[in-house]
LUMLUMDREN-2810 file (N, C-alpha, C; in Angstrom, 1 decimal):
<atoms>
<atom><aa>X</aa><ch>A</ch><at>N</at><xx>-8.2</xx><yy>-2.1</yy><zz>-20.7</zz></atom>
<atom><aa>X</aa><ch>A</ch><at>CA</at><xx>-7.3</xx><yy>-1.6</yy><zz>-19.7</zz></atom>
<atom><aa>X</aa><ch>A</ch><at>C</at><xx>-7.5</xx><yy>-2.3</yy><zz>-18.4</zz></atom>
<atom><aa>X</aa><ch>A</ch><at>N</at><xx>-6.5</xx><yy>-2.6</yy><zz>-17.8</zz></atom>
<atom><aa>X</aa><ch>A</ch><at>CA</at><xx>-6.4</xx><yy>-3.8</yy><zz>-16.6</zz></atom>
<atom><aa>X</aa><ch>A</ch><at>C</at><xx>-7.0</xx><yy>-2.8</yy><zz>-15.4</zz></atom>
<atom><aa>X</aa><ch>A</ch><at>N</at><xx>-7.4</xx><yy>-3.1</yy><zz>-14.5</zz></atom>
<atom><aa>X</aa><ch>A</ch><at>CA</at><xx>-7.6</xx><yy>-2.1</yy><zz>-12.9</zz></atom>
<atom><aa>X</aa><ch>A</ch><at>C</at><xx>-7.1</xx><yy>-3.1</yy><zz>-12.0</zz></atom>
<atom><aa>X</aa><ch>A</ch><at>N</at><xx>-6.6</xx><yy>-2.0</yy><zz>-11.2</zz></atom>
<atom><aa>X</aa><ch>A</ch><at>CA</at><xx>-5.8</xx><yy>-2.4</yy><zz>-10.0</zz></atom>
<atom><aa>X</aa><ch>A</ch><at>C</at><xx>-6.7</xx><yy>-2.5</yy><zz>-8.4</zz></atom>
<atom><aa>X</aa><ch>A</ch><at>N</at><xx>-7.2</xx><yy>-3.1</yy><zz>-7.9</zz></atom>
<atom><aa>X</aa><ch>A</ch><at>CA</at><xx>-7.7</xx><yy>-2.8</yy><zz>-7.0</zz></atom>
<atom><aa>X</aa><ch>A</ch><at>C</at><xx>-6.9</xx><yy>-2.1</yy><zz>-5.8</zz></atom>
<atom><aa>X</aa><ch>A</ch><at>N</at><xx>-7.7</xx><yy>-0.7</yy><zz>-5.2</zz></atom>
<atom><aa>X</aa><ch>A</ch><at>CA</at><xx>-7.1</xx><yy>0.6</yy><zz>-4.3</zz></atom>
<atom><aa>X</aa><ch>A</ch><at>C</at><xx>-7.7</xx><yy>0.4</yy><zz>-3.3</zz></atom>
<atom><aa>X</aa><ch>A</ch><at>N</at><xx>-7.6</xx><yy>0.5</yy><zz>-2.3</zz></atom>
<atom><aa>X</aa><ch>A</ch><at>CA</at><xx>-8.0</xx><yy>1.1</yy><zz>-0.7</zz></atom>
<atom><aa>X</aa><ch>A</ch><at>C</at><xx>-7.4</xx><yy>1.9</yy><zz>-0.2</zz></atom>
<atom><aa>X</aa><ch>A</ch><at>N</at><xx>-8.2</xx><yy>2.7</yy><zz>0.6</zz></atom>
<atom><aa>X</aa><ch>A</ch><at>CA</at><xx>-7.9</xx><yy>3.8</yy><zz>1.3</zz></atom>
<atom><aa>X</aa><ch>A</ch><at>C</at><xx>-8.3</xx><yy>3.8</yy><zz>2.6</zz></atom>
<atom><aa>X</aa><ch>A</ch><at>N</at><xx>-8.0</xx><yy>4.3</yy><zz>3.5</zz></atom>
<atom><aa>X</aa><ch>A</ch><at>CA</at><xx>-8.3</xx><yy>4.2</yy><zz>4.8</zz></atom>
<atom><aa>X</aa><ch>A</ch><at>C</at><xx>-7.9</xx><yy>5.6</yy><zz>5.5</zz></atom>
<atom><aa>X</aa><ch>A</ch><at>N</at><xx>-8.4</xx><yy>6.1</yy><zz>6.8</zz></atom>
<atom><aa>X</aa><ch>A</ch><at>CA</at><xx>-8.8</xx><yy>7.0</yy><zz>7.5</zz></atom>
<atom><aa>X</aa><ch>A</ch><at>C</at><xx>-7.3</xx><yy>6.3</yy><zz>8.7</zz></atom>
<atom><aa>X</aa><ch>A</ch><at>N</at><xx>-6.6</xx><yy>6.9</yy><zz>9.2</zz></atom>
<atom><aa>X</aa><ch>A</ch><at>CA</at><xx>-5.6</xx><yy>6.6</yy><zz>10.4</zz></atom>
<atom><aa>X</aa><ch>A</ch><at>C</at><xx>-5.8</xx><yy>7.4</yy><zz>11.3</zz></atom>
<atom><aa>X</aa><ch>A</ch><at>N</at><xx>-7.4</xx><yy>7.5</yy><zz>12.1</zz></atom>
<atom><aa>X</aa><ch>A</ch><at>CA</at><xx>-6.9</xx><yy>8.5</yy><zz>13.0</zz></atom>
<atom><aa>X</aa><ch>A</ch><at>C</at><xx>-5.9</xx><yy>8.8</yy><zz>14.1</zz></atom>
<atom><aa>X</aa><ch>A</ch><at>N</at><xx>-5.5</xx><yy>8.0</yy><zz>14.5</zz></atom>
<atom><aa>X</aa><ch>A</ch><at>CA</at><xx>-4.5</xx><yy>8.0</yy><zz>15.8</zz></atom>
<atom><aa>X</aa><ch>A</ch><at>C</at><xx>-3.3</xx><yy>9.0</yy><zz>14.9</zz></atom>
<atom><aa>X</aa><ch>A</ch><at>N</at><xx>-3.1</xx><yy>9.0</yy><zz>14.2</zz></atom>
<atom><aa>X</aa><ch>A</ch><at>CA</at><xx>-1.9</xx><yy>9.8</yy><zz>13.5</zz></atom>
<atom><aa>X</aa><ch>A</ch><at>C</at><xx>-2.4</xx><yy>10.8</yy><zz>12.3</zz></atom>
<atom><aa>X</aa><ch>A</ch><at>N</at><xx>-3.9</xx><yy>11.1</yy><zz>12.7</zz></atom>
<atom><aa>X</aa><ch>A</ch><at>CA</at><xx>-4.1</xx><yy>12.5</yy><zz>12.0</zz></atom>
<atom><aa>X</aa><ch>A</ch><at>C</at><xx>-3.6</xx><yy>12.0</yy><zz>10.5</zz></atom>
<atom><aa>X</aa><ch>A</ch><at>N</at><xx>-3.9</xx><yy>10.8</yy><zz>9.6</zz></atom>
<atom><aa>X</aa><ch>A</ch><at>CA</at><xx>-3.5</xx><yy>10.5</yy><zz>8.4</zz></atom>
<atom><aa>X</aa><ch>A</ch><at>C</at><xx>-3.8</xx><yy>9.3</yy><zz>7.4</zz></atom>
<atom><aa>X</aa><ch>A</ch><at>N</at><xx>-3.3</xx><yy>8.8</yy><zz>6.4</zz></atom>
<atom><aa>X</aa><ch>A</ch><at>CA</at><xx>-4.4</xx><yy>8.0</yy><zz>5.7</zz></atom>
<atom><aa>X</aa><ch>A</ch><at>C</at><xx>-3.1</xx><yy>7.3</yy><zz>5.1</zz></atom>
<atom><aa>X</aa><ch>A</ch><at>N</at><xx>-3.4</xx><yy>6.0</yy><zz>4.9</zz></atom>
<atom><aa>X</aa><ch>A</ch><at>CA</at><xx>-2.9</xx><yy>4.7</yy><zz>4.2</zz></atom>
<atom><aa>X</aa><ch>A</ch><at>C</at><xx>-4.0</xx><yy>4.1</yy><zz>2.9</zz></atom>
<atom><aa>X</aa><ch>A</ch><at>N</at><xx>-2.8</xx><yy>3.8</yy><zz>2.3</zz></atom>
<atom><aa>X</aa><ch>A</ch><at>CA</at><xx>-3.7</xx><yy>3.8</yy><zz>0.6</zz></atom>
<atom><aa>X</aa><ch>A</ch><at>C</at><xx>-3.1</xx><yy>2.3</yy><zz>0.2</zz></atom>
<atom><aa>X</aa><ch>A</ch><at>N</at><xx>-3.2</xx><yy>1.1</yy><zz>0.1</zz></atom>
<atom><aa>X</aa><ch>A</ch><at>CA</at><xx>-3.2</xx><yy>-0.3</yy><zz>-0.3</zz></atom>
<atom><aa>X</aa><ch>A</ch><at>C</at><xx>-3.6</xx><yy>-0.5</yy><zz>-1.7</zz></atom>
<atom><aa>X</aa><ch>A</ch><at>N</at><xx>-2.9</xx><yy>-0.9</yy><zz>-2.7</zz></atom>
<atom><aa>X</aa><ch>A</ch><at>CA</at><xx>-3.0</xx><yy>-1.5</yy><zz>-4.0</zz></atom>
<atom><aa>X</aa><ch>A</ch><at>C</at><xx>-2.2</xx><yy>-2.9</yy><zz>-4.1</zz></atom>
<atom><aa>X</aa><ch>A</ch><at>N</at><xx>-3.2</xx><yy>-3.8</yy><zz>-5.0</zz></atom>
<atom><aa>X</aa><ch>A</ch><at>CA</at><xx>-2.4</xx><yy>-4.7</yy><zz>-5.7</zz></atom>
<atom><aa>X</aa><ch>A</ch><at>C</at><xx>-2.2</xx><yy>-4.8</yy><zz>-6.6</zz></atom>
<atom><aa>X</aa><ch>A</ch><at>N</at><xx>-1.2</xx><yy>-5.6</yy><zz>-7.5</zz></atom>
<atom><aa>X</aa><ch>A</ch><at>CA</at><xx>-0.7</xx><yy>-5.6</yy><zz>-9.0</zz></atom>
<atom><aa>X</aa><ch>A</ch><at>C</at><xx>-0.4</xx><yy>-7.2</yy><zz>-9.3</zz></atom>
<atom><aa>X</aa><ch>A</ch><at>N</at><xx>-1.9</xx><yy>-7.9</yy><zz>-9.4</zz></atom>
<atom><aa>X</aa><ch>A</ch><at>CA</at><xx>-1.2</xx><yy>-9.1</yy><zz>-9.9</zz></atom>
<atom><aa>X</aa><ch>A</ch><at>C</at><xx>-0.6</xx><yy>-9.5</yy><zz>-11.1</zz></atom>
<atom><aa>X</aa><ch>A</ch><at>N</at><xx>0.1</xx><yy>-10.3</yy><zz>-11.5</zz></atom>
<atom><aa>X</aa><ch>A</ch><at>CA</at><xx>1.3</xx><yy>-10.9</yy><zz>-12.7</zz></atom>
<atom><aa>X</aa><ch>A</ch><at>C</at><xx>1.2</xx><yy>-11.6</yy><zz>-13.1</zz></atom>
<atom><aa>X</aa><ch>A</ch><at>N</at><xx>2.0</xx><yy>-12.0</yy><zz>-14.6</zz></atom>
<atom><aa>X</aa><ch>A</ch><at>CA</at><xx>1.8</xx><yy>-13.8</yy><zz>-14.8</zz></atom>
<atom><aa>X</aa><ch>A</ch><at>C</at><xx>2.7</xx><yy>-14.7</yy><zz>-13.7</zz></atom>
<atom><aa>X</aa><ch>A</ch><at>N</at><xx>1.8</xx><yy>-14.9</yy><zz>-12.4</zz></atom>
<atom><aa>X</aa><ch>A</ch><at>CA</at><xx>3.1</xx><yy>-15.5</yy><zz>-11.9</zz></atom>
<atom><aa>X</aa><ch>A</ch><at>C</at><xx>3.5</xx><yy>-14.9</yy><zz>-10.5</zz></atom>
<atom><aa>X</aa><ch>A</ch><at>N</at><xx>3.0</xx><yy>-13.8</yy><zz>-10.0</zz></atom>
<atom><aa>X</aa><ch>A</ch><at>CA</at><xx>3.7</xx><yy>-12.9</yy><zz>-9.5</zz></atom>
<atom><aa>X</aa><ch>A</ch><at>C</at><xx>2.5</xx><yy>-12.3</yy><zz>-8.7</zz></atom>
<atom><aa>X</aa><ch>A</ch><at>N</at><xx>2.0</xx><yy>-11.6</yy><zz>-7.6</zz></atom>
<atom><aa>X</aa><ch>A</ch><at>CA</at><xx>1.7</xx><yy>-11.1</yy><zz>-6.9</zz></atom>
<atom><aa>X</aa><ch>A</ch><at>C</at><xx>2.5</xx><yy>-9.5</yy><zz>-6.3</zz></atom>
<atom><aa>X</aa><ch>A</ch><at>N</at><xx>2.0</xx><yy>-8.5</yy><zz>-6.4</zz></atom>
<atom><aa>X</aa><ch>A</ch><at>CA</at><xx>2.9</xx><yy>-7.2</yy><zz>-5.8</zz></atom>
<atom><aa>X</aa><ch>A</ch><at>C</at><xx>1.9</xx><yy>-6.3</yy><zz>-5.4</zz></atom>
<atom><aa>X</aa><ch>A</ch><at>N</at><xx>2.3</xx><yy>-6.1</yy><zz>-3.9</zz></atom>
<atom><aa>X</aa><ch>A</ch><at>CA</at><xx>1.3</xx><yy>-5.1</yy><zz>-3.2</zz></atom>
<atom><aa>X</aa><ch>A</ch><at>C</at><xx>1.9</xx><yy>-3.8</yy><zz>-3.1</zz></atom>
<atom><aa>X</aa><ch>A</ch><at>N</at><xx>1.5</xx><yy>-3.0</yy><zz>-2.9</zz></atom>
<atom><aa>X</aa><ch>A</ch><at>CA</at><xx>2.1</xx><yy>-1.7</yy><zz>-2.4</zz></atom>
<atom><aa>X</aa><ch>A</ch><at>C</at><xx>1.4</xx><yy>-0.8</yy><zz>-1.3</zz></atom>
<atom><aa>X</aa><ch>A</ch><at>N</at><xx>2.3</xx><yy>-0.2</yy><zz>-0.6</zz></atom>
<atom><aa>X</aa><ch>A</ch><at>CA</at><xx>1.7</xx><yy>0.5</yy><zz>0.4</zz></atom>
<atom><aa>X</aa><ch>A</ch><at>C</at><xx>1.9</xx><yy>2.2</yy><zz>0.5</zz></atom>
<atom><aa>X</aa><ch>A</ch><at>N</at><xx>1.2</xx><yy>3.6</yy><zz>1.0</zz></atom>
<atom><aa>X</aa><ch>A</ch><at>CA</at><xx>1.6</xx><yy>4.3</yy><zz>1.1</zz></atom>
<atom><aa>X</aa><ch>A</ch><at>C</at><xx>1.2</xx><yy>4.7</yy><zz>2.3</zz></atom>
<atom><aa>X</aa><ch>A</ch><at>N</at><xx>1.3</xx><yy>5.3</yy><zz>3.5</zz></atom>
<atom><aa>X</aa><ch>A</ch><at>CA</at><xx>0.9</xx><yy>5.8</yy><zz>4.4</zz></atom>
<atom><aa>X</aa><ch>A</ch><at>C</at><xx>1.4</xx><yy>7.1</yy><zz>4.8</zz></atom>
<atom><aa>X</aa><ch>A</ch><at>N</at><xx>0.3</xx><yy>8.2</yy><zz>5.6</zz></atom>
<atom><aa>X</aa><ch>A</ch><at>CA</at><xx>1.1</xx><yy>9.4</yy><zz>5.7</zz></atom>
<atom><aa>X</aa><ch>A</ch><at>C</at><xx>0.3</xx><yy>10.2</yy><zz>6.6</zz></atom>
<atom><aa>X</aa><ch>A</ch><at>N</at><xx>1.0</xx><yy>10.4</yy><zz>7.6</zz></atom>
<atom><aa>X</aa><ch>A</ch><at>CA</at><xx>0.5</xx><yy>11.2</yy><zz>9.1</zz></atom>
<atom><aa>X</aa><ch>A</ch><at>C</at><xx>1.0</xx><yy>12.5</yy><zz>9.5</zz></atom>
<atom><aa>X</aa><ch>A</ch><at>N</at><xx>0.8</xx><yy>13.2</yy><zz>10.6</zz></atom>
<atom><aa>X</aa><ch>A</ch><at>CA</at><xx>1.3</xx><yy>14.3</yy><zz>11.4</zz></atom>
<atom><aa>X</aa><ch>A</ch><at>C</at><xx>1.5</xx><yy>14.1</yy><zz>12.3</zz></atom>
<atom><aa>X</aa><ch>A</ch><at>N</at><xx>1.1</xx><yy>12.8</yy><zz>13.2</zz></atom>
<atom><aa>X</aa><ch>A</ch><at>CA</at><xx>1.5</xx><yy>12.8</yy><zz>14.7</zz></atom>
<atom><aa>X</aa><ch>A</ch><at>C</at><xx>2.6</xx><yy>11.3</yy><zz>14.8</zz></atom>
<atom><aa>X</aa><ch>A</ch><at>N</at><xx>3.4</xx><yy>11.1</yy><zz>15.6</zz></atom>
<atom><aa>X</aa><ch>A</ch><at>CA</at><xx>3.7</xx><yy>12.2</yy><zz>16.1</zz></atom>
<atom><aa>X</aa><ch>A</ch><at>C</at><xx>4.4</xx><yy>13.6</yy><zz>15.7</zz></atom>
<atom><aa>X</aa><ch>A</ch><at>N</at><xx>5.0</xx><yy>13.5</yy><zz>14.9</zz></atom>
<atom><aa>X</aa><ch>A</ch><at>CA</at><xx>6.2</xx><yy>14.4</yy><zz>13.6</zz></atom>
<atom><aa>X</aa><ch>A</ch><at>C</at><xx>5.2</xx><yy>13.4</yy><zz>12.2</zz></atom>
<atom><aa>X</aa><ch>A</ch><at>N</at><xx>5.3</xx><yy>15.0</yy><zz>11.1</zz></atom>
<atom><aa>X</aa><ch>A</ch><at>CA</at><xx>4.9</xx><yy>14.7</yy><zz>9.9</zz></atom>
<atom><aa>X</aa><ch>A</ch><at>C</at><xx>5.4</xx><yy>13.5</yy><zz>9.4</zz></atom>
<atom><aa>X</aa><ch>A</ch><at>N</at><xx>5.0</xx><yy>12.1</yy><zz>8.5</zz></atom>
<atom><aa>X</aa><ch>A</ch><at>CA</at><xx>5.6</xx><yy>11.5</yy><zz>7.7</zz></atom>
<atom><aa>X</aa><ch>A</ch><at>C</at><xx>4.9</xx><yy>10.7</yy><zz>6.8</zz></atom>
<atom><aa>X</aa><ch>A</ch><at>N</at><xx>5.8</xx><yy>10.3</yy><zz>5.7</zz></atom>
<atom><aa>X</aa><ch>A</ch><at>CA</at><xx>5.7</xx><yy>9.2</yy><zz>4.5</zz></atom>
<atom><aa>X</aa><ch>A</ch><at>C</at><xx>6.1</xx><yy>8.3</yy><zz>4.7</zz></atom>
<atom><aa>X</aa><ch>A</ch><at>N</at><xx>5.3</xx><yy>6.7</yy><zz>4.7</zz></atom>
<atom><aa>X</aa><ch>A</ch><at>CA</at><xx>6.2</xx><yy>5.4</yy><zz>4.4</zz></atom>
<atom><aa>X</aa><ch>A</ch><at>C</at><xx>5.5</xx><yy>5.0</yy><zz>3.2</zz></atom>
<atom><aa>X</aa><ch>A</ch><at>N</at><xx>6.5</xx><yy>4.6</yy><zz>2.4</zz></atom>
<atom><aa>X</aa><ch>A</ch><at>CA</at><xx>5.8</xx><yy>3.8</yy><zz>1.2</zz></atom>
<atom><aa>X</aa><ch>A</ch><at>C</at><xx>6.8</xx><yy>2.2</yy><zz>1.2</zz></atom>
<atom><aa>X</aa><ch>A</ch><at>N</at><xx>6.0</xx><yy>1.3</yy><zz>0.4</zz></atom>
<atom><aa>X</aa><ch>A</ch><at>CA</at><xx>6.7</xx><yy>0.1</yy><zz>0.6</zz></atom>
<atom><aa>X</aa><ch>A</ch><at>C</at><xx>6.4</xx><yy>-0.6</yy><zz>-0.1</zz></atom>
<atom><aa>X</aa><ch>A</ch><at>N</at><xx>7.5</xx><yy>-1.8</yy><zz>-0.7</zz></atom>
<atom><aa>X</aa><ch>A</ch><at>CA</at><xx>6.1</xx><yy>-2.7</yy><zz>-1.6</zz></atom>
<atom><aa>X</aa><ch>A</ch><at>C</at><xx>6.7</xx><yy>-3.7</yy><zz>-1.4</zz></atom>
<atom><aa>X</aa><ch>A</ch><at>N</at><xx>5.3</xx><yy>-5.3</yy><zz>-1.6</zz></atom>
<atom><aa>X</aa><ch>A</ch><at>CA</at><xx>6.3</xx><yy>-6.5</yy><zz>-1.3</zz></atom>
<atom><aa>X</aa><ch>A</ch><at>C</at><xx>5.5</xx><yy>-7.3</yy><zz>-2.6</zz></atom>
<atom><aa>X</aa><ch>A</ch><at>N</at><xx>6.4</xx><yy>-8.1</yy><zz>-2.9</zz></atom>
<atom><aa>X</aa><ch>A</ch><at>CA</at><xx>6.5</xx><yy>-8.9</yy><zz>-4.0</zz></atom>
<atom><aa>X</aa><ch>A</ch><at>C</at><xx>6.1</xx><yy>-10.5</yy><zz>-3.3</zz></atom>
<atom><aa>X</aa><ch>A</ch><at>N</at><xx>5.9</xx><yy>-11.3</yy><zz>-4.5</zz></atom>
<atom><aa>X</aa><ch>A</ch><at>CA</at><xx>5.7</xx><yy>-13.0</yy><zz>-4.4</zz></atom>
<atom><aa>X</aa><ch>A</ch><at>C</at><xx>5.4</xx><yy>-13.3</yy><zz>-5.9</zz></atom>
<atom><aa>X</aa><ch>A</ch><at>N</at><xx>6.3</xx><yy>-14.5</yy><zz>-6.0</zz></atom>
<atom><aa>X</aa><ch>A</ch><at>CA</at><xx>6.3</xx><yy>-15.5</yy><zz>-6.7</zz></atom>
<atom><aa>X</aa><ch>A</ch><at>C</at><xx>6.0</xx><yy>-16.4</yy><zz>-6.7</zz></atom>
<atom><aa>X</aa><ch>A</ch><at>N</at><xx>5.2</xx><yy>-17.6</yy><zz>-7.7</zz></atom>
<atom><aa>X</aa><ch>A</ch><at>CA</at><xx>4.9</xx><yy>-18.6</yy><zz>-7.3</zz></atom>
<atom><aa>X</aa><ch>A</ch><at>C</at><xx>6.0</xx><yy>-19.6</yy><zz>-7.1</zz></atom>
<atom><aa>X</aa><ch>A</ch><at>N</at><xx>6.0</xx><yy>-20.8</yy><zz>-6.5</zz></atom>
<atom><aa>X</aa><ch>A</ch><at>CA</at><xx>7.1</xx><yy>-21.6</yy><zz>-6.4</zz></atom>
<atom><aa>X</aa><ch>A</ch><at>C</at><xx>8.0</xx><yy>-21.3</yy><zz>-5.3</zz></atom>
<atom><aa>X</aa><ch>A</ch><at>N</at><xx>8.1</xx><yy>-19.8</yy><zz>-4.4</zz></atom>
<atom><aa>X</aa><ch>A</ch><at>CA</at><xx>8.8</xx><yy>-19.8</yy><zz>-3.0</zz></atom>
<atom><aa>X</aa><ch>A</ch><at>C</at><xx>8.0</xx><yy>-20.5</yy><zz>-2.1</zz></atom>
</atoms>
């Protein structure tokens, strides 16, 4: 079974925490992001970015 390497992190200025994973490919690189606070107003951003070899 493959593992993905995770991080986690503490955001204090926004009372909240961001979580970083990668997913390498044959070929391909893909990160993803989640982050999630209370200040100023509660929120979720999640995101992911991709790469290919050859761009």
């Amino acid at each position: 079974m493959p593992t993905t390497p995770v991080i986690t992190w503490d955001v204090s200025e926004s009372r909240g925490y961001e979580t970083a994973w990668a997913e390498p490919g044959d070929g391909t690189l893909t990160a993803h992001d989640r982050a999630v606070g209370t200040l100023p107003e509660p929120y979720r951003i999640t995101y992911e970015l991709g790469r290919r070899t050859g761009m």
